[in-house]
Biopython code that builds the backbone (N, CA, C, O; Angstrom):
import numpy as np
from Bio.PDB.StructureBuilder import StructureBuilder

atoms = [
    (1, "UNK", "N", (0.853, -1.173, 0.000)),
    (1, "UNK", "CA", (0.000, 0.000, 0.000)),
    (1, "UNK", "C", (0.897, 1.233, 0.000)),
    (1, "UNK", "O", (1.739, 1.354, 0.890)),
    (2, "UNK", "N", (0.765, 2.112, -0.909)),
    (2, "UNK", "CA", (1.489, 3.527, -0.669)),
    (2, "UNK", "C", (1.577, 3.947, 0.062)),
    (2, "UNK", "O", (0.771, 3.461, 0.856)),
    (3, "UNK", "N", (2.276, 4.929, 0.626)),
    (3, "UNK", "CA", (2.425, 5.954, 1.933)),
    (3, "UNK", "C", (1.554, 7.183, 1.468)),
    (3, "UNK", "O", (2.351, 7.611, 0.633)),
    (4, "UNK", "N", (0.618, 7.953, 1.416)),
    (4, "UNK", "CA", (-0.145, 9.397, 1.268)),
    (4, "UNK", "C", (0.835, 10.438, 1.897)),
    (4, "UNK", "O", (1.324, 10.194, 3.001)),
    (5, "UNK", "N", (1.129, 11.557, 1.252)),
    (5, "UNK", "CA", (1.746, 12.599, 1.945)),
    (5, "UNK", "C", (1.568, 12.618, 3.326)),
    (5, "UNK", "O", (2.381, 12.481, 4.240)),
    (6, "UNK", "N", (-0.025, 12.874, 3.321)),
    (6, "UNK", "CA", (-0.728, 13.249, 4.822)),
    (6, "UNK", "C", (-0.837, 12.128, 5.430)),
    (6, "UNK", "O", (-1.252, 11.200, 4.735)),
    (7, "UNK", "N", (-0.523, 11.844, 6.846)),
    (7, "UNK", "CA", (-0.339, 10.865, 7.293)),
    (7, "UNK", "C", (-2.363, 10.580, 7.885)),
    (7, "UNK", "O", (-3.189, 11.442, 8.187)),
    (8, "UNK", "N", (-2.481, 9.407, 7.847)),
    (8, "UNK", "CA", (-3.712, 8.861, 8.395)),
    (8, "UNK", "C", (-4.362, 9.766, 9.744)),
    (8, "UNK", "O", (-3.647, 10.754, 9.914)),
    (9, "UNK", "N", (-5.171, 9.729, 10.454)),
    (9, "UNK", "CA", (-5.869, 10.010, 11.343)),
    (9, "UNK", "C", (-5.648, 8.907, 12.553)),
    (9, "UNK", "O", (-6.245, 7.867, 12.274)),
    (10, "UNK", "N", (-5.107, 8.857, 13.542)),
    (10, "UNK", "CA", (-4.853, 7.901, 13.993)),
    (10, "UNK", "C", (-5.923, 7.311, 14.547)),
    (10, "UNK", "O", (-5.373, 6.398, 15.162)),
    (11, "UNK", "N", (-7.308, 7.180, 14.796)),
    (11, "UNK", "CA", (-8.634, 7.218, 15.605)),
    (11, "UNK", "C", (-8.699, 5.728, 13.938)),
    (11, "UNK", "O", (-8.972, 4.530, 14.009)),
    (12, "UNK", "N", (-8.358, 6.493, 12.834)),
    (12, "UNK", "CA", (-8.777, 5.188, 11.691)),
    (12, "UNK", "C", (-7.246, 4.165, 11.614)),
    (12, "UNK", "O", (-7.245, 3.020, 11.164)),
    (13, "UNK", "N", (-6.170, 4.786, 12.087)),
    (13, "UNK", "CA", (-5.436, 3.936, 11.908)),
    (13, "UNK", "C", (-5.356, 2.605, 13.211)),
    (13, "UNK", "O", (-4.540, 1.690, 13.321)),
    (14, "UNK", "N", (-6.544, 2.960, 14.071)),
    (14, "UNK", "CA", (-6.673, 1.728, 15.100)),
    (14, "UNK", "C", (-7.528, 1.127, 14.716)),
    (14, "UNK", "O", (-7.460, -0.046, 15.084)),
    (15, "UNK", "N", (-8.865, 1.498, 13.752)),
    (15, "UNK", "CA", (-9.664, 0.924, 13.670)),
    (15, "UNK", "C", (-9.701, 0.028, 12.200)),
    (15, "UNK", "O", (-10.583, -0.750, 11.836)),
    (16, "UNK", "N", (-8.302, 0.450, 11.407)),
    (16, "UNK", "CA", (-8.125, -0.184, 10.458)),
    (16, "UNK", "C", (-7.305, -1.841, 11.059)),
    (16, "UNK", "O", (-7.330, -2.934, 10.493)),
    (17, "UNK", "N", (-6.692, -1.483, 12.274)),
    (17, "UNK", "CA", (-5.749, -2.883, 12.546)),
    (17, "UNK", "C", (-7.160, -3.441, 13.084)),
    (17, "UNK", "O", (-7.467, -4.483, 12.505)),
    (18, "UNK", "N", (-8.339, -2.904, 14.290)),
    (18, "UNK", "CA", (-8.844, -3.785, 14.632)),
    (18, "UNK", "C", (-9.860, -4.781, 13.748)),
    (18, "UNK", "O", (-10.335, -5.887, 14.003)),
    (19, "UNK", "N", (-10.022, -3.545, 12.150)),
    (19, "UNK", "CA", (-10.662, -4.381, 11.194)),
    (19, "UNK", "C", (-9.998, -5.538, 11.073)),
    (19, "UNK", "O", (-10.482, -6.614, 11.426)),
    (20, "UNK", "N", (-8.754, -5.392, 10.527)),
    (20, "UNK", "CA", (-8.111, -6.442, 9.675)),
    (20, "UNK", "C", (-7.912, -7.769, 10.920)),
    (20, "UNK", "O", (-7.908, -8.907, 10.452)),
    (21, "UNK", "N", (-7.794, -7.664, 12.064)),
    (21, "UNK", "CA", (-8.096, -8.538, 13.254)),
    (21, "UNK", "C", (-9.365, -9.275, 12.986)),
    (21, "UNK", "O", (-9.433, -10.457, 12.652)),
    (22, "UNK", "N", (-10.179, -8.607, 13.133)),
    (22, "UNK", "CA", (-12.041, -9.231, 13.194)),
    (22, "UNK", "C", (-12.105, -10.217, 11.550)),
    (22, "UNK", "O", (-12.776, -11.235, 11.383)),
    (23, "UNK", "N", (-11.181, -9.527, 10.477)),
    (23, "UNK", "CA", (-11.488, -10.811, 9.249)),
    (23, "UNK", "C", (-10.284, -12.011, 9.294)),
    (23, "UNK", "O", (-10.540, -13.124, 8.834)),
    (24, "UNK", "N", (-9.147, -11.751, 9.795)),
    (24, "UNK", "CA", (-8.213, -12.631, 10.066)),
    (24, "UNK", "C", (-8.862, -13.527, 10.947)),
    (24, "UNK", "O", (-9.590, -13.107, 11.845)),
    (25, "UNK", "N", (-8.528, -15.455, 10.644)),
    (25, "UNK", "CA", (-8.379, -16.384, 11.578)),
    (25, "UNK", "C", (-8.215, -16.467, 12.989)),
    (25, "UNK", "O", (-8.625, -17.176, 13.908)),
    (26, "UNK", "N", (-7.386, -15.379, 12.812)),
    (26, "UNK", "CA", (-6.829, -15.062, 14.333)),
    (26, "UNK", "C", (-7.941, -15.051, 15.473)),
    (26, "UNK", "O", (-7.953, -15.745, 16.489)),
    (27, "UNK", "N", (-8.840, -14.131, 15.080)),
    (27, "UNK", "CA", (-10.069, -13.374, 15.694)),
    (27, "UNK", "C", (-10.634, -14.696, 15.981)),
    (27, "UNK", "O", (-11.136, -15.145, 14.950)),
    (28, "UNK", "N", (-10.776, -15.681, 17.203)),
    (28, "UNK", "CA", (-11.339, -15.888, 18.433)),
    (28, "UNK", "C", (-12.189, -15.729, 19.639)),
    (28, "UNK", "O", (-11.812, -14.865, 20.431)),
    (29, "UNK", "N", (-13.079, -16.280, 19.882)),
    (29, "UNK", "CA", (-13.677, -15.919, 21.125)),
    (29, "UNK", "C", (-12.801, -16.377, 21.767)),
    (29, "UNK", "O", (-12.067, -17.332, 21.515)),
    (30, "UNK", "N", (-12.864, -15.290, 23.182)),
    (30, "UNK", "CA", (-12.227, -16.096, 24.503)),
    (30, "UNK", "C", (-13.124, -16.710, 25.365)),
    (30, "UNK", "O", (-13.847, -15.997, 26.061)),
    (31, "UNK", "N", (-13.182, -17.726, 25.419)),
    (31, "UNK", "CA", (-14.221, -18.314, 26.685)),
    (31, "UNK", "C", (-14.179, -17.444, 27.916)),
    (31, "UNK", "O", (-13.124, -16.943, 28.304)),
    (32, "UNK", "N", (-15.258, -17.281, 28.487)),
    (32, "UNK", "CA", (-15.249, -16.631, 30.020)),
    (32, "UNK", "C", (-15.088, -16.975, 31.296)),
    (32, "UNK", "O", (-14.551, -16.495, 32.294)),
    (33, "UNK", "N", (-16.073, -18.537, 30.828)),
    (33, "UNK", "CA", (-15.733, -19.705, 32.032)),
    (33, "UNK", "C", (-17.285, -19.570, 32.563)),
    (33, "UNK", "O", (-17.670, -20.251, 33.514)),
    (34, "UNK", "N", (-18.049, -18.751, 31.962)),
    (34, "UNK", "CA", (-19.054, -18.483, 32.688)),
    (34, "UNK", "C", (-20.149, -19.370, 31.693)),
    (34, "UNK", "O", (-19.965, -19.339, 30.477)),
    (35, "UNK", "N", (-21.060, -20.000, 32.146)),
    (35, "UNK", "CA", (-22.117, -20.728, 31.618)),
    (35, "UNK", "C", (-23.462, -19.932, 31.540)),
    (35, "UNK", "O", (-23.706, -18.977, 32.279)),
    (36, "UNK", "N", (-24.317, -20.410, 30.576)),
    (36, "UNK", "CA", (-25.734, -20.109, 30.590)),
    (36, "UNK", "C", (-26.378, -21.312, 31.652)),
    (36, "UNK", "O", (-26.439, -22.532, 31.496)),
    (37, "UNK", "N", (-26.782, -20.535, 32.674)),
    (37, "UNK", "CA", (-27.634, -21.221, 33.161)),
    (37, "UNK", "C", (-29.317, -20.785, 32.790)),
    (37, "UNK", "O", (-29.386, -19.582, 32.538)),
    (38, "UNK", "N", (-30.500, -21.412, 32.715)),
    (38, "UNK", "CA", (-31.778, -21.797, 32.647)),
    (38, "UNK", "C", (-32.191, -21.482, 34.379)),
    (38, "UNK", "O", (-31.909, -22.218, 35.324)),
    (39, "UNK", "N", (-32.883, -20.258, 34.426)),
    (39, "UNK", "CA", (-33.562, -19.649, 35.719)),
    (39, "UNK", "C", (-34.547, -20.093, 35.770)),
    (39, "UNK", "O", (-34.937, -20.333, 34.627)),
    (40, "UNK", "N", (-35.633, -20.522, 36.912)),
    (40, "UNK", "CA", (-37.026, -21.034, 36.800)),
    (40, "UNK", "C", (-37.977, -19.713, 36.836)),
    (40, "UNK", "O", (-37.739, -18.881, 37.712)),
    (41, "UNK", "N", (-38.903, -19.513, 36.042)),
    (41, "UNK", "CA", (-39.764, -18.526, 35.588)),
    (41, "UNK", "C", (-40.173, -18.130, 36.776)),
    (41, "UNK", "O", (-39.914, -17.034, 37.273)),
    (42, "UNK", "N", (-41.088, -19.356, 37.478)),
    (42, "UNK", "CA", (-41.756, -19.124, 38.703)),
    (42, "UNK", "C", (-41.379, -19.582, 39.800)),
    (42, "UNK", "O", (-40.682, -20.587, 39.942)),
    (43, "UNK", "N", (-41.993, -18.588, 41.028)),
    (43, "UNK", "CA", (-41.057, -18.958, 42.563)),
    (43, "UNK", "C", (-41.959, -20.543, 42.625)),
    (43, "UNK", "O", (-41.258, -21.498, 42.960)),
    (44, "UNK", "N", (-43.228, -20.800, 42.366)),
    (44, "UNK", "CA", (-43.682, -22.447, 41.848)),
    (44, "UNK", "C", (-42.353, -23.451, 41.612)),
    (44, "UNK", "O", (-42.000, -24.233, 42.495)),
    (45, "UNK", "N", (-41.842, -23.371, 40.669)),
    (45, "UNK", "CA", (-40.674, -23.990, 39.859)),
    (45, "UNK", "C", (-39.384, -24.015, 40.306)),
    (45, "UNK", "O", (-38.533, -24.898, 40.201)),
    (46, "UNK", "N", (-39.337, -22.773, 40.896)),
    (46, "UNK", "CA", (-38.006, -22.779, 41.911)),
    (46, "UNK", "C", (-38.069, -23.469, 42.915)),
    (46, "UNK", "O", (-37.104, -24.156, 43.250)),
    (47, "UNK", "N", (-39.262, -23.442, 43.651)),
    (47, "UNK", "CA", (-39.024, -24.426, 44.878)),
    (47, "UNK", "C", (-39.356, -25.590, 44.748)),
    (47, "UNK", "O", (-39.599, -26.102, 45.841)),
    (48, "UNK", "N", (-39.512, -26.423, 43.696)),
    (48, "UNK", "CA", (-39.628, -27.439, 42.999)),
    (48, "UNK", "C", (-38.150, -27.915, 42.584)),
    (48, "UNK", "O", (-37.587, -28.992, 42.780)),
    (49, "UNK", "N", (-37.577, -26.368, 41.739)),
    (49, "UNK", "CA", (-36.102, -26.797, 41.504)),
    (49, "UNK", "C", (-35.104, -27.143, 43.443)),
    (49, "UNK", "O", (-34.451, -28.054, 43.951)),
    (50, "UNK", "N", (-35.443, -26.184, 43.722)),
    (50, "UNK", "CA", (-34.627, -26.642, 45.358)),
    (50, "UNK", "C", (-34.705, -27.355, 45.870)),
    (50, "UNK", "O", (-33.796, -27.572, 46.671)),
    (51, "UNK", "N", (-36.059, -28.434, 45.793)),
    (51, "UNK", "CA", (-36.087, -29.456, 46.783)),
    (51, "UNK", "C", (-35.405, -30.480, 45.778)),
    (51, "UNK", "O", (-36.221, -31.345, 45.460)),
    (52, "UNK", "N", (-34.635, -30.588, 45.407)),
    (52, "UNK", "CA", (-33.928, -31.571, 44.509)),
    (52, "UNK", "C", (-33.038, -31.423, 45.170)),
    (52, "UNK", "O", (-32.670, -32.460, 45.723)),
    (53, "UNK", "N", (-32.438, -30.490, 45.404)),
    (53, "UNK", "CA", (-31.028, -30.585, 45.688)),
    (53, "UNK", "C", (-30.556, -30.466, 46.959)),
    (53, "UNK", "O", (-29.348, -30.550, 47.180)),
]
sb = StructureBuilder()
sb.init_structure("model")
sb.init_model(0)
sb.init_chain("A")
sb.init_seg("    ")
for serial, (resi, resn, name, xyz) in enumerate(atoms, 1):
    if name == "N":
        sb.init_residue(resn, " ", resi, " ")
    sb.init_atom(name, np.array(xyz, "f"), 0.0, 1.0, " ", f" {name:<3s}", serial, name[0])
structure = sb.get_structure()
């Protein structure tokens, strides 16, 4: 890519690396460790879910 006299805007020259990140392989989720848990709708169901355990 050429060099332009005027040098870039730097606000686009971060958002040009974080483009080219997001289409590269590279770009990964990181796991969080955190799960979806399934809440019981009703306090009914919840104390249905508690006496299980």
């Amino acid at each position: 890519m050429p060099v332009p006299d005027h040098p870039e805007r730097p606000d686009l020259t971060g958002w040009r690396r974080r483009q080219q990140l997001r289409r590269s392989s590279a770009a990964q989720p990181i796991p969080s460790g955190k799960s979806y848990r399934r809440k019981p709708k009703h306090a009914r169901d919840q104390r249905i879910r508690d006496a299980h355990r």
